[in-house]
N, C-alpha and C positions, 0 to 999 in steps of 0.2 A: 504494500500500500504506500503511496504516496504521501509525503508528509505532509501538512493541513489537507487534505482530500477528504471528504465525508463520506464515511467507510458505504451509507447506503447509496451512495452514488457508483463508487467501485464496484460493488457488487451488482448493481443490476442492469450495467451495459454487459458483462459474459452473461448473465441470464437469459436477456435476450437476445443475444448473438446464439448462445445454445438452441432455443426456442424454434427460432428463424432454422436455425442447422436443422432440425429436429423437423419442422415443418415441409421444409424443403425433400428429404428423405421421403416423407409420407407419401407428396403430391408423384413422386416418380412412382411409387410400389399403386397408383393410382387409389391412395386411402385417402376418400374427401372427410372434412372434419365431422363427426355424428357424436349427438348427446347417445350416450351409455353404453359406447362400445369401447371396447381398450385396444388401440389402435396401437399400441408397442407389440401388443402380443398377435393383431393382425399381420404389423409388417414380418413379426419373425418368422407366422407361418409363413407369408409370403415367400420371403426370402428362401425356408427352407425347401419349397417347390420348386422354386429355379434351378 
């Protein structure tokens, strides 16, 4: 951390740069965003059918 930087500012530009990463990953495995599915455990079936 940077010295006077406000630790919740450091913290949640990688959060959303994670996010964005994270999002990005879905839209390719063609997972659009849905209430009550768990779209980690979509992409990994996905993935493991490729």
């Amino acid at each position: 951390m940077r010295a006077g930087a406000p630790p919740a500012q450091e913290t949640l530009t990688p959060s959303l740069r994670v996010q964005r990463h994270g999002a990005d990953h879905f839209t390719k495995l063609d997972l659009p965003p849905a209430d009550g599915t768990h779209r980690r455990v979509l992409a990994v079936l996905a993935f493991l059918r490729a």
